[in-house]
Gaussian input, Z-matrix of N, CA and C with variables (Angstrom, degrees):
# hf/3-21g

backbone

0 1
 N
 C     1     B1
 C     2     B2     1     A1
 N     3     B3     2     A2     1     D1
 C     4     B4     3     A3     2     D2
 C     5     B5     4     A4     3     D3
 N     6     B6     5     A5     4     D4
 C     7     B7     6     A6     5     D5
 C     8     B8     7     A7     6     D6
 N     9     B9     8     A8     7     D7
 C    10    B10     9     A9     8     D8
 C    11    B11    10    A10     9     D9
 N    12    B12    11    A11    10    D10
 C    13    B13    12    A12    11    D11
 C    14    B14    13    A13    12    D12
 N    15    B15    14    A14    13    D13
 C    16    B16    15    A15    14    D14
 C    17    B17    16    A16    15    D15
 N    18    B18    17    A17    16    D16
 C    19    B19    18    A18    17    D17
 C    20    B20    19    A19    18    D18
 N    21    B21    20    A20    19    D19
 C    22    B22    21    A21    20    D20
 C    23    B23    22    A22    21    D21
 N    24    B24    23    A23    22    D22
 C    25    B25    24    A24    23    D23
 C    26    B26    25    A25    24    D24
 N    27    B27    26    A26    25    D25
 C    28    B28    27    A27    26    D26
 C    29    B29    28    A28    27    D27
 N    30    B30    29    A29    28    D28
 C    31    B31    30    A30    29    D29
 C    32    B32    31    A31    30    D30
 N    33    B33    32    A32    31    D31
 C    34    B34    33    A33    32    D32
 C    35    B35    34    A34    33    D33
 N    36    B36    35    A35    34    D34
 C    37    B37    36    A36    35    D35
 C    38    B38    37    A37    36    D36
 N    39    B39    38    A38    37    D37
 C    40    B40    39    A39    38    D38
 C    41    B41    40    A40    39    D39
 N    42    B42    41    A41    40    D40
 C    43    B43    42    A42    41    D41
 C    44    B44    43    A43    42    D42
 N    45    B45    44    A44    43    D43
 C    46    B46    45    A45    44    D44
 C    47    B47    46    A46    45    D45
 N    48    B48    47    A47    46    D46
 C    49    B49    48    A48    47    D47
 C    50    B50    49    A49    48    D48
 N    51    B51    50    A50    49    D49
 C    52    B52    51    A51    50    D50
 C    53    B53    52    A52    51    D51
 N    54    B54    53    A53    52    D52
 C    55    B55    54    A54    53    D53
 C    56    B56    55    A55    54    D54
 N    57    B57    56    A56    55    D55
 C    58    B58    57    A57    56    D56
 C    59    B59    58    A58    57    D57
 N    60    B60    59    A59    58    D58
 C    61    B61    60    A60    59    D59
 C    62    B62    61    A61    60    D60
 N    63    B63    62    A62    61    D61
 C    64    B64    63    A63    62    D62
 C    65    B65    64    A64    63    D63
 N    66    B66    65    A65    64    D64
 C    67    B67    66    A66    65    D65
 C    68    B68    67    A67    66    D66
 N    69    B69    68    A68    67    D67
 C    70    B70    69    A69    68    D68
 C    71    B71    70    A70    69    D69
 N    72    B72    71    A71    70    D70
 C    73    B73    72    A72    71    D71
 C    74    B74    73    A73    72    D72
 N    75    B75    74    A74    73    D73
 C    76    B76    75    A75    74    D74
 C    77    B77    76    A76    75    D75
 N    78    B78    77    A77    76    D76
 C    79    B79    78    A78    77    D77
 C    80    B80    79    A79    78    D78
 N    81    B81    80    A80    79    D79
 C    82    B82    81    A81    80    D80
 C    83    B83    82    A82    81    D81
 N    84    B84    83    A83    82    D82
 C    85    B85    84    A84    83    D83
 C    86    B86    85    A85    84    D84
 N    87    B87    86    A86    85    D85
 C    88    B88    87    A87    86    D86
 C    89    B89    88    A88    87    D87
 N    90    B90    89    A89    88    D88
 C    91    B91    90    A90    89    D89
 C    92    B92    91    A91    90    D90
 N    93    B93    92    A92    91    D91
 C    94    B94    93    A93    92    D92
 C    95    B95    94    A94    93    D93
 N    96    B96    95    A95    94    D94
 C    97    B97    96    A96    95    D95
 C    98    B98    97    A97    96    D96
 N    99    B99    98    A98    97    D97
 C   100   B100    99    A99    98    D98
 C   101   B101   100   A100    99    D99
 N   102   B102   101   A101   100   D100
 C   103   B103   102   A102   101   D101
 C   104   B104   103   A103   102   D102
 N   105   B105   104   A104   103   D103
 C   106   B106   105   A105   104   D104
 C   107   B107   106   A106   105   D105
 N   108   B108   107   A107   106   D106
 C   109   B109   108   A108   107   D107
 C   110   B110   109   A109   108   D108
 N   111   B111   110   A110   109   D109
 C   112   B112   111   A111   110   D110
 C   113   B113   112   A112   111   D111
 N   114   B114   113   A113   112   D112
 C   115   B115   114   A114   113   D113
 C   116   B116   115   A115   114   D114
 N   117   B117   116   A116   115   D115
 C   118   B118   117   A117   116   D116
 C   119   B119   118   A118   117   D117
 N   120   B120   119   A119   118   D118
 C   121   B121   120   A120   119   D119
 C   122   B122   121   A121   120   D120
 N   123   B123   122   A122   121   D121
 C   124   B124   123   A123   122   D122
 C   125   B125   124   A124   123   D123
 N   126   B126   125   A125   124   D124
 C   127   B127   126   A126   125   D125
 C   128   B128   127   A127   126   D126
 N   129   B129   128   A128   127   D127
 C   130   B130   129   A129   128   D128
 C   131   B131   130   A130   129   D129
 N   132   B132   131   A131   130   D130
 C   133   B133   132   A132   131   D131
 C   134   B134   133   A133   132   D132
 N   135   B135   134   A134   133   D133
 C   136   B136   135   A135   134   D134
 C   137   B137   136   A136   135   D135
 N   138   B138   137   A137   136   D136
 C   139   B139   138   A138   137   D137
 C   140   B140   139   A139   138   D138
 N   141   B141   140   A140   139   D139
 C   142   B142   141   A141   140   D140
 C   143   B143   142   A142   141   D141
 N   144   B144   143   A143   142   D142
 C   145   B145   144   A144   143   D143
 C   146   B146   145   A145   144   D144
 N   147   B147   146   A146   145   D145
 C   148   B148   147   A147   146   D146
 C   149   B149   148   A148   147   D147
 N   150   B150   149   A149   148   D148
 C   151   B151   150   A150   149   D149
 C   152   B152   151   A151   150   D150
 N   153   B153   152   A152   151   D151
 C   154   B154   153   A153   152   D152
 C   155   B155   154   A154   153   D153
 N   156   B156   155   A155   154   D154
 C   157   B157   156   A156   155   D155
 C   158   B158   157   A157   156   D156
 N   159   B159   158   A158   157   D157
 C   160   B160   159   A159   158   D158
 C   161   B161   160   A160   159   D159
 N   162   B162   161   A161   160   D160
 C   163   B163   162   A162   161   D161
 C   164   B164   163   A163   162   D162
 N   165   B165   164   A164   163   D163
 C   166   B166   165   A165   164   D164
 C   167   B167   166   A166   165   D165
 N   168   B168   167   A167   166   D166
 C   169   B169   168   A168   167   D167
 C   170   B170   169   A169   168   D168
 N   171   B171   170   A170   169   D169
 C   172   B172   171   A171   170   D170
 C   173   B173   172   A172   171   D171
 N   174   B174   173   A173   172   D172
 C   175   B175   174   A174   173   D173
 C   176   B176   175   A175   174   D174
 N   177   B177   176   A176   175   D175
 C   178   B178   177   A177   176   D176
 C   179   B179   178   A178   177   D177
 N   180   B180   179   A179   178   D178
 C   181   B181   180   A180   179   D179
 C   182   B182   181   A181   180   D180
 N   183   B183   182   A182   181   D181
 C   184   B184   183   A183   182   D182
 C   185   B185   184   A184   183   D183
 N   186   B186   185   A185   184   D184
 C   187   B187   186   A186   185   D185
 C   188   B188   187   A187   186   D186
 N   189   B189   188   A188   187   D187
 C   190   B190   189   A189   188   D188
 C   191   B191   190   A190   189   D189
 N   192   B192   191   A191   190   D190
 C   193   B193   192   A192   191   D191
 C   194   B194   193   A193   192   D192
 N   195   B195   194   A194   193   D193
 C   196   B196   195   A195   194   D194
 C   197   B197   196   A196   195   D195
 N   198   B198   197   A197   196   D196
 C   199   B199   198   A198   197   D197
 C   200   B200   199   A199   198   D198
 N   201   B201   200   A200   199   D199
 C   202   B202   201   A201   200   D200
 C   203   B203   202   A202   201   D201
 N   204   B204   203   A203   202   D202
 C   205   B205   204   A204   203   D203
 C   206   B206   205   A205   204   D204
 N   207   B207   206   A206   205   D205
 C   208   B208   207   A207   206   D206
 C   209   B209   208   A208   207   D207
 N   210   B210   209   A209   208   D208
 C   211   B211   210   A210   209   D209
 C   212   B212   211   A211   210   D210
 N   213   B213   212   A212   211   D211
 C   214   B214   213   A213   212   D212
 C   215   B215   214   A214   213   D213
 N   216   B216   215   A215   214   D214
 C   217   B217   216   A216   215   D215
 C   218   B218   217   A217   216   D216
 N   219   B219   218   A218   217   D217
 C   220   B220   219   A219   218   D218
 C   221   B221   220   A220   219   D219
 N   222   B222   221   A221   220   D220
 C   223   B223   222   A222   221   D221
 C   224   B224   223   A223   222   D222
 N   225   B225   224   A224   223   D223
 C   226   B226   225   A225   224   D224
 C   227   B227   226   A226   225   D225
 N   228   B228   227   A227   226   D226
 C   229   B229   228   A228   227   D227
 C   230   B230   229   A229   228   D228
 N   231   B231   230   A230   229   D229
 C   232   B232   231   A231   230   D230
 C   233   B233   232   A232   231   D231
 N   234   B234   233   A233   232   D232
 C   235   B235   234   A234   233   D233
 C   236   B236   235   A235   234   D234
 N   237   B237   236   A236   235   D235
 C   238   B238   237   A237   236   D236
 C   239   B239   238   A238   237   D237
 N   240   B240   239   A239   238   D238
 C   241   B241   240   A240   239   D239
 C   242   B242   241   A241   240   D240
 N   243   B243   242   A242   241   D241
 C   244   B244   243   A243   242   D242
 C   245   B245   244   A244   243   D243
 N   246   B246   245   A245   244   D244
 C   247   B247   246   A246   245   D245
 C   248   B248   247   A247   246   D246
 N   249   B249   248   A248   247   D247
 C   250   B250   249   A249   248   D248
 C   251   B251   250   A250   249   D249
 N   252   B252   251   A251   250   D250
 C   253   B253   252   A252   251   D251
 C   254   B254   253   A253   252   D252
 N   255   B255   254   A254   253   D253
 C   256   B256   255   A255   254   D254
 C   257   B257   256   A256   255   D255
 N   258   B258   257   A257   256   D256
 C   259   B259   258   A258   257   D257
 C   260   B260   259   A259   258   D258
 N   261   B261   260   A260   259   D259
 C   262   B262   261   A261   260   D260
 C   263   B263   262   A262   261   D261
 N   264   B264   263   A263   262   D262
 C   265   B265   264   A264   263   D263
 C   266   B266   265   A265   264   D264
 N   267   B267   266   A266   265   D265
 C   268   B268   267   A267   266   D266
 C   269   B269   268   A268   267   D267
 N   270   B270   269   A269   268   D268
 C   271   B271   270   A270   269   D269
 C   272   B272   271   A271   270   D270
 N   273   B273   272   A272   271   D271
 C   274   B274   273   A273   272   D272
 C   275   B275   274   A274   273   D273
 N   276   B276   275   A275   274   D274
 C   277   B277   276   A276   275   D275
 C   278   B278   277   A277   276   D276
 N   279   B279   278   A278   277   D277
 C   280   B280   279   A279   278   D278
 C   281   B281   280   A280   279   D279
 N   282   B282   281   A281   280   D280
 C   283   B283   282   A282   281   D281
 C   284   B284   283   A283   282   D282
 N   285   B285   284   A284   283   D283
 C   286   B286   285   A285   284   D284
 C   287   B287   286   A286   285   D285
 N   288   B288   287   A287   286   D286
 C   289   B289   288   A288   287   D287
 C   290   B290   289   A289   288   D288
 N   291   B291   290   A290   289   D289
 C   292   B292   291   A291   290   D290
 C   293   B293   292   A292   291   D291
 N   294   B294   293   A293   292   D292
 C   295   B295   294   A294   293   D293
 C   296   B296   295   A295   294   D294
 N   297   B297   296   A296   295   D295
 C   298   B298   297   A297   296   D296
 C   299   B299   298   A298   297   D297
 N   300   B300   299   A299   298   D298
 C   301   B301   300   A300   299   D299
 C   302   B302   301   A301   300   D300
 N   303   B303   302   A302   301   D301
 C   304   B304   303   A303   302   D302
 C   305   B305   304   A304   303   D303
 N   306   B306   305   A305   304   D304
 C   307   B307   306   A306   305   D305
 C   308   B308   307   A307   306   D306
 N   309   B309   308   A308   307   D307
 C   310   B310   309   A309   308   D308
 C   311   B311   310   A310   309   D309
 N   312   B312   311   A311   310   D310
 C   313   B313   312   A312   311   D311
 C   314   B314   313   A313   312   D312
 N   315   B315   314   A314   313   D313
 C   316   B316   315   A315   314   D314
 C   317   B317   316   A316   315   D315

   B1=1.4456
   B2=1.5264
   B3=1.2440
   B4=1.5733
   B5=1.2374
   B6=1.0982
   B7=1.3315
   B8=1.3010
   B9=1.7895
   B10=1.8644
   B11=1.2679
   B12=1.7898
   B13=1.4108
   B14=1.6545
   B15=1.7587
   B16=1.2455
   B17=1.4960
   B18=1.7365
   B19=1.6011
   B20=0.6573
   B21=1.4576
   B22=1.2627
   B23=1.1767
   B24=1.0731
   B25=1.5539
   B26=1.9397
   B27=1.0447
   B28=1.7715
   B29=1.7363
   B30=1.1141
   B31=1.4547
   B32=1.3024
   B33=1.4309
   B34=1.8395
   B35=2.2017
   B36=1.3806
   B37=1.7155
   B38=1.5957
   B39=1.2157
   B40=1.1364
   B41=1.5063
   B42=1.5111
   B43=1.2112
   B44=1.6569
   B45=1.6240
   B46=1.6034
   B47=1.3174
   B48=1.5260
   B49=1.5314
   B50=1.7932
   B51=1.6113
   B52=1.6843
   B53=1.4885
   B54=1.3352
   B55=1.5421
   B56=1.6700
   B57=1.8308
   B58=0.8322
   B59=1.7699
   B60=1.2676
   B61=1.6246
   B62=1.5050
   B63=1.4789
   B64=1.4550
   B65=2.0524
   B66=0.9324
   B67=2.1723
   B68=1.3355
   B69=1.0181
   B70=1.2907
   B71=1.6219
   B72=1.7571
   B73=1.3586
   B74=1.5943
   B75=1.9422
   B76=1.3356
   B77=1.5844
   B78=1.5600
   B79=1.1752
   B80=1.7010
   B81=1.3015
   B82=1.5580
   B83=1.4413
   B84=1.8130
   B85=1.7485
   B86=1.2765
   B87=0.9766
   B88=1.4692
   B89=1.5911
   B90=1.5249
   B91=1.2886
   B92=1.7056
   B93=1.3263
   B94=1.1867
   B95=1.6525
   B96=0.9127
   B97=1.7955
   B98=1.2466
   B99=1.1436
   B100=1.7954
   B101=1.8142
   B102=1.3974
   B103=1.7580
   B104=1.2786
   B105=1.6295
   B106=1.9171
   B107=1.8928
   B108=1.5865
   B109=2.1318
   B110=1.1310
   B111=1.0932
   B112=1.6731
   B113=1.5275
   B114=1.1806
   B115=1.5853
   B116=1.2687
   B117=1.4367
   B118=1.1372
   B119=1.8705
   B120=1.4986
   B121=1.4510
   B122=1.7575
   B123=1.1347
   B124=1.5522
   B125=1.4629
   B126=1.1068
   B127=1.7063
   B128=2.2237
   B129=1.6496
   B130=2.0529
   B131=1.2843
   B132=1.3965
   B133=1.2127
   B134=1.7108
   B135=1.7419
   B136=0.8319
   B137=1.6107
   B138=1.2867
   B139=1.8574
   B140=1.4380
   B141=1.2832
   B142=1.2391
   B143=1.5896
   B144=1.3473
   B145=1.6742
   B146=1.4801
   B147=1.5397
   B148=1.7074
   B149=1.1577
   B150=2.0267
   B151=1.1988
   B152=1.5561
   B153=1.6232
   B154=1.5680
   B155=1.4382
   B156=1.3552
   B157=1.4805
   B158=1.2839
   B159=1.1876
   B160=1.5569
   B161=2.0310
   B162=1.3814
   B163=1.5723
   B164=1.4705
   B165=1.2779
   B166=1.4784
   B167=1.2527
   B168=1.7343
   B169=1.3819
   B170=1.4431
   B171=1.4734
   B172=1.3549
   B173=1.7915
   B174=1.5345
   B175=1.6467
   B176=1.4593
   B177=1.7721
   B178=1.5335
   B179=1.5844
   B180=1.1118
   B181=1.4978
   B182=1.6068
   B183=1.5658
   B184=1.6861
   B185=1.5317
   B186=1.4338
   B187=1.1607
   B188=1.5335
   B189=1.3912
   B190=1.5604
   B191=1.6357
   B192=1.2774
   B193=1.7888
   B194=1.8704
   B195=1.2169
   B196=1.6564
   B197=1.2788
   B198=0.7921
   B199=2.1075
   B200=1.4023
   B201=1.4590
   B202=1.7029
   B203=1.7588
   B204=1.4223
   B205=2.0327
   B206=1.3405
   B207=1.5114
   B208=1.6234
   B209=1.3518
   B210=1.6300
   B211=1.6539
   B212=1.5442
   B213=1.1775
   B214=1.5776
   B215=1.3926
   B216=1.7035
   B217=1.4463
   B218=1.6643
   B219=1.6037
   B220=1.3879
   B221=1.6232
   B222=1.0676
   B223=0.9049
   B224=1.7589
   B225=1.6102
   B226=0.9171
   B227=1.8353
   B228=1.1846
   B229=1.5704
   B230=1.8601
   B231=1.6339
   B232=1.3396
   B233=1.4902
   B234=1.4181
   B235=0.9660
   B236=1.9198
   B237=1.4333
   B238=1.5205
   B239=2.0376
   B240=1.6981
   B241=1.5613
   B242=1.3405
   B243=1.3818
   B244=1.7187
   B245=1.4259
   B246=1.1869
   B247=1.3315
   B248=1.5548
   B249=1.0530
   B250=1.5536
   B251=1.6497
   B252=1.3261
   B253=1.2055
   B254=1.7367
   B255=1.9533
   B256=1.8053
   B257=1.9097
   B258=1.2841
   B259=2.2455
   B260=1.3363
   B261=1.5647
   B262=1.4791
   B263=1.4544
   B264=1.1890
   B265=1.8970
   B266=1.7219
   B267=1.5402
   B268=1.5124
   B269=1.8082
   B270=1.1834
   B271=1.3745
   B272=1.7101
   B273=1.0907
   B274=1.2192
   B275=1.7879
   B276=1.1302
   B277=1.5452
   B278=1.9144
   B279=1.8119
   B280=1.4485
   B281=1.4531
   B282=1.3881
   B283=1.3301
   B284=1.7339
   B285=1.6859
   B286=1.4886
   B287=1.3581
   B288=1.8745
   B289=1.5003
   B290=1.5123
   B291=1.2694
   B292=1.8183
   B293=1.6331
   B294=1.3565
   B295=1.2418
   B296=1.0171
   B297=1.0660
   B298=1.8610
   B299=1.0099
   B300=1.3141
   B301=1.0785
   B302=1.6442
   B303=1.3111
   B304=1.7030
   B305=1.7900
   B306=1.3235
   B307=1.9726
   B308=1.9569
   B309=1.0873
   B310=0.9620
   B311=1.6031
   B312=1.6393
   B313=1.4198
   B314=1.7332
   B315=1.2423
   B316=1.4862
   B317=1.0109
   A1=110.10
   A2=111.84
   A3=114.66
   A4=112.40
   A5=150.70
   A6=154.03
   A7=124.74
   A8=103.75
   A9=110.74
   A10=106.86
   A11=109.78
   A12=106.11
   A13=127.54
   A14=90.14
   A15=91.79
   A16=137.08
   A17=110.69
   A18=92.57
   A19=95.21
   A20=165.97
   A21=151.90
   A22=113.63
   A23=151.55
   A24=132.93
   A25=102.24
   A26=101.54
   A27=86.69
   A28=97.92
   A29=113.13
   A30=116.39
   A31=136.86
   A32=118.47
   A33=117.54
   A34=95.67
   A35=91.71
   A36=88.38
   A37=108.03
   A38=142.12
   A39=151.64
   A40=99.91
   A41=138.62
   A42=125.45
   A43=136.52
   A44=97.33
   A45=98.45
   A46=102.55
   A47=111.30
   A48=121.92
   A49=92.97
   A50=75.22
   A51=102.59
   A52=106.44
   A53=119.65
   A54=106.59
   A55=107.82
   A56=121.05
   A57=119.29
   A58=125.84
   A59=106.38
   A60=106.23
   A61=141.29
   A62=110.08
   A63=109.23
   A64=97.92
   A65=111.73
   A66=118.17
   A67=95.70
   A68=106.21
   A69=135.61
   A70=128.76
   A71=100.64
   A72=99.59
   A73=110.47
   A74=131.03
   A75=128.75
   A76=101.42
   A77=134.13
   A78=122.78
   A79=75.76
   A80=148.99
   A81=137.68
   A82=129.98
   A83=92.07
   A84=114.58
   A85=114.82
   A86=131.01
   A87=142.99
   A88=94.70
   A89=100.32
   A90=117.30
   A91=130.82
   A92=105.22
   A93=126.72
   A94=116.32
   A95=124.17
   A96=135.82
   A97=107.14
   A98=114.35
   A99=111.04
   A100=107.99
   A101=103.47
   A102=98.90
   A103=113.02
   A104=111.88
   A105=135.16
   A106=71.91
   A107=82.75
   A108=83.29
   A109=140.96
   A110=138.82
   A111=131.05
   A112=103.01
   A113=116.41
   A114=108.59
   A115=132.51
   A116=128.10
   A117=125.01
   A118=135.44
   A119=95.56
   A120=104.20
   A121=100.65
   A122=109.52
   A123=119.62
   A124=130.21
   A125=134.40
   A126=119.39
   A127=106.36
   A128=75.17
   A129=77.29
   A130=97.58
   A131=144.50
   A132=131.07
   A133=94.80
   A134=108.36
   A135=125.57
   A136=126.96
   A137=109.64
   A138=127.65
   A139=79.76
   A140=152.83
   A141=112.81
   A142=142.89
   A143=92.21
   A144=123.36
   A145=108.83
   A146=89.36
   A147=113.37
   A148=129.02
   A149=99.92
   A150=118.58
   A151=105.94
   A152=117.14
   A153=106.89
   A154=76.60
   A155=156.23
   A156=117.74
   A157=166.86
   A158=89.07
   A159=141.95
   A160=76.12
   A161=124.09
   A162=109.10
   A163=109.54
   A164=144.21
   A165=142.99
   A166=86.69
   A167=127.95
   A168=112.54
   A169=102.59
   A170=151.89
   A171=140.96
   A172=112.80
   A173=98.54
   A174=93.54
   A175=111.78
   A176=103.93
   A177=95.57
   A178=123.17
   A179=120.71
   A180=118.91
   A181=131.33
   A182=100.67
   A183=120.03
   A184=122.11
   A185=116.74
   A186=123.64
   A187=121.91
   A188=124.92
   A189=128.73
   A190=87.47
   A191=112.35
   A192=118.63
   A193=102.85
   A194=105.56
   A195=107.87
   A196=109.96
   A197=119.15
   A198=120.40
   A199=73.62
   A200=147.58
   A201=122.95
   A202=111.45
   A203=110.29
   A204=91.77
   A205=87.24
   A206=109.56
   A207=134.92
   A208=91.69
   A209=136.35
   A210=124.18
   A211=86.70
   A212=138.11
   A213=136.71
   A214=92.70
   A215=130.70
   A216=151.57
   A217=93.62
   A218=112.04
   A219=125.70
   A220=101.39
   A221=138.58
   A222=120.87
   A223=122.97
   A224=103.72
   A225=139.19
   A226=113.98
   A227=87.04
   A228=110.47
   A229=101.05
   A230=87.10
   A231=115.62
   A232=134.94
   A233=106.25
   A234=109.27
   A235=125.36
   A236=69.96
   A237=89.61
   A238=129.84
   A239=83.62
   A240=85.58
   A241=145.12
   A242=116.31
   A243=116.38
   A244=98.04
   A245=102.51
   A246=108.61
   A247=106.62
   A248=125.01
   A249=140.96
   A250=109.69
   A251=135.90
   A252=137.68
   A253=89.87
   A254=95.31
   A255=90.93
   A256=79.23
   A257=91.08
   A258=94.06
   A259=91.10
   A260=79.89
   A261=118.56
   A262=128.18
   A263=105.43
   A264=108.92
   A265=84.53
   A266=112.80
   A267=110.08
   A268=113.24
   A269=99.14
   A270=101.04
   A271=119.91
   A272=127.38
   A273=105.75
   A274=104.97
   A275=133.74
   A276=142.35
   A277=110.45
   A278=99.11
   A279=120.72
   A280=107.94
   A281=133.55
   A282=116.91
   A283=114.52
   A284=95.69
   A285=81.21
   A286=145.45
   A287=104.78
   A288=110.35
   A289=119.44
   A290=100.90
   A291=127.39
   A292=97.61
   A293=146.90
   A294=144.60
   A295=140.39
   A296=113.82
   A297=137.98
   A298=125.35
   A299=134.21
   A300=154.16
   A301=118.04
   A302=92.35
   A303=102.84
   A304=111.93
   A305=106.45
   A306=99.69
   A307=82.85
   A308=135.40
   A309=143.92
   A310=118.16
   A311=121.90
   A312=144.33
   A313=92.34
   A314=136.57
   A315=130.68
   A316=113.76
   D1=-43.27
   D2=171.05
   D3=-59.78
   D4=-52.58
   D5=171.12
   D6=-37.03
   D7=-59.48
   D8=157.66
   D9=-36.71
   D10=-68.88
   D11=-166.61
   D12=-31.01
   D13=-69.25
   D14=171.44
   D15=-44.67
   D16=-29.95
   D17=170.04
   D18=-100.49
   D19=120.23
   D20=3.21
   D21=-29.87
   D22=-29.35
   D23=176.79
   D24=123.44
   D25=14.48
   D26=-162.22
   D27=-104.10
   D28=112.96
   D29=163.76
   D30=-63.86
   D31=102.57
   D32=-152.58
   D33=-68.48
   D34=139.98
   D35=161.43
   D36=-143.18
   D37=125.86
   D38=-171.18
   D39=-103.99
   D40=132.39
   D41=128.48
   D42=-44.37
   D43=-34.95
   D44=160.56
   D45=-170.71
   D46=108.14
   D47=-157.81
   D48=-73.83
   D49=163.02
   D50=-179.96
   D51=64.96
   D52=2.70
   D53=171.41
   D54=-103.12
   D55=149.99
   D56=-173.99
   D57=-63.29
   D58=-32.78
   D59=149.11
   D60=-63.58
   D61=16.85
   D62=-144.03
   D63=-76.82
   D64=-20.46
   D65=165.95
   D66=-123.65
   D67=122.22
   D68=151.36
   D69=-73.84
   D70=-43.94
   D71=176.39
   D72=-76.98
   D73=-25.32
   D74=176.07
   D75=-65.83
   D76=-32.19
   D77=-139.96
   D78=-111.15
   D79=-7.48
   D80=139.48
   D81=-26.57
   D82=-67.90
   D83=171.63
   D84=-63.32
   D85=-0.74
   D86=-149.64
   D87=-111.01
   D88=-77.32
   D89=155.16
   D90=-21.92
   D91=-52.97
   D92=167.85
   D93=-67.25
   D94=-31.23
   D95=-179.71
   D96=-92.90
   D97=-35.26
   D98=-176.89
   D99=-89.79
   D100=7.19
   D101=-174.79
   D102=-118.87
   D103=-6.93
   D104=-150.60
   D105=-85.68
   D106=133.47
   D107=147.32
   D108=-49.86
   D109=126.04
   D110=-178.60
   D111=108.92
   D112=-38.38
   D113=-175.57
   D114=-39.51
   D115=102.08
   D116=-151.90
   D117=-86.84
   D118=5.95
   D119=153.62
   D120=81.35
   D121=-61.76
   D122=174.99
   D123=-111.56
   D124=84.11
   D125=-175.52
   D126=-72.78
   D127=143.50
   D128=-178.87
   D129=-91.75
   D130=-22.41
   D131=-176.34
   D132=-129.47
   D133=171.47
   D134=168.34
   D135=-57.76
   D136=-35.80
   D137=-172.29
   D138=-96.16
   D139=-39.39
   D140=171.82
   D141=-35.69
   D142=-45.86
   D143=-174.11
   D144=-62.57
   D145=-42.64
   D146=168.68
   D147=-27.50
   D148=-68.41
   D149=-168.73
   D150=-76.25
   D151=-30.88
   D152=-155.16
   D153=-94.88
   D154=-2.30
   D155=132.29
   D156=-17.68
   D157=-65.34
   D158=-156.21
   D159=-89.34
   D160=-70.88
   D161=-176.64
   D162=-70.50
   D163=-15.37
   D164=173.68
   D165=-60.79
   D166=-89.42
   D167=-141.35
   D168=-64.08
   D169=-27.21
   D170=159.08
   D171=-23.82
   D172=-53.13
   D173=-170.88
   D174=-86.46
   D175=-21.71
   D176=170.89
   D177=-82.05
   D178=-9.75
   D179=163.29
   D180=-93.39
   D181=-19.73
   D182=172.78
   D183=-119.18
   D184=10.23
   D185=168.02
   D186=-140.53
   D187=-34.78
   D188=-157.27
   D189=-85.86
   D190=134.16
   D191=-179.82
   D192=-90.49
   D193=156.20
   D194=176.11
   D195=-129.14
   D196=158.02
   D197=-151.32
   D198=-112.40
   D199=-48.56
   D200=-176.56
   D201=-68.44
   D202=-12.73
   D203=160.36
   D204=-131.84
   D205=95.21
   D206=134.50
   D207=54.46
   D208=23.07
   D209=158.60
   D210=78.51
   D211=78.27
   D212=-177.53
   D213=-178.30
   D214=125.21
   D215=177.80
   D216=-53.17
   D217=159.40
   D218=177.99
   D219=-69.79
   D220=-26.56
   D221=-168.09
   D222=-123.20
   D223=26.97
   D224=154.60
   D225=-88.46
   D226=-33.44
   D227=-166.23
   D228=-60.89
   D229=-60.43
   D230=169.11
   D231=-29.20
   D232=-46.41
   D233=-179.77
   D234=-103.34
   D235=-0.86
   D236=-176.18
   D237=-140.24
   D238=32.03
   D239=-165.61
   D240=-33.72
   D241=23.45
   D242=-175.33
   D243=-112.97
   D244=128.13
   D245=-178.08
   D246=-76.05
   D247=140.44
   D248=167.00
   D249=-25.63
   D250=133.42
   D251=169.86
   D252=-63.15
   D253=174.75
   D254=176.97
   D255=-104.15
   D256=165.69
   D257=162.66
   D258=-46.09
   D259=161.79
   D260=154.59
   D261=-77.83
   D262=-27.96
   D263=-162.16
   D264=-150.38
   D265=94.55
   D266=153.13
   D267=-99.33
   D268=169.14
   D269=-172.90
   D270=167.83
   D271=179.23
   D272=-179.32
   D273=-125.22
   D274=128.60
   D275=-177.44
   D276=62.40
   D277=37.82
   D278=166.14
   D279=-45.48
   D280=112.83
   D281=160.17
   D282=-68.99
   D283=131.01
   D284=147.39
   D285=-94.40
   D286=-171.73
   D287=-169.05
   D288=-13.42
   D289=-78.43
   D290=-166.21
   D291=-60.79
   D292=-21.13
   D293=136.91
   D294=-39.57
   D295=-46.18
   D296=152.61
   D297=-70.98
   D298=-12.62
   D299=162.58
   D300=-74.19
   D301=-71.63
   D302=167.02
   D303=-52.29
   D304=-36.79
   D305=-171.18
   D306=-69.95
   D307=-83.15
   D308=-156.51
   D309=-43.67
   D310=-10.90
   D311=171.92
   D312=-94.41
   D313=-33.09
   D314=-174.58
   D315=-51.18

């Protein structure tokens, strides 16, 4: 597996190799793919595995939201890196403007 990696270009980094925690952020996505609906637990062929890849990372980079960028997909993110201000005035049964307006015309 190290060997593939390497030619492909991917530089291995462990926080502390050979231990079963050693990525945290692969064993997240991981996490995340093995919990999504539909996930099918077993592929019968090889191009199976392929295909339900190949559409995971589509929905995990252009659809699945992440609560560390403001609940908005990476590639939402992407094109638009500022994260959303929060409101101004949260609350629960806030009147608005034209409400306050009208009590204060009474």
């Amino acid at each position: 597996m190290k060997n593939a990696l390497e030619s492909h270009g991917v530089q291995l980094s462990h926080n502390r190799p050979y231990v079963s925690n050693d990525n945290p952020f692969s064993k997240s996505g991981f996490r995340t793919m093995k919990y999504r609906p539909g996930y099918p637990k077993v592929f019968a062929i090889l191009e199976d595995a392929r295909t339900y890849l190949a559409e995971y990372v589509l929905w995990y980079n252009r659809q699945h939201k992440y609560s560390g960028i403001a609940l908005v997909s990476p590639a939402h993110f992407h094109r638009q890196p500022v994260a959303p201000a929060p409101a101004g005035i949260v609350g629960i049964n806030v009147p608005s403007e034209d409400a306050g307006a009208a009590l204060q015309a009474a």
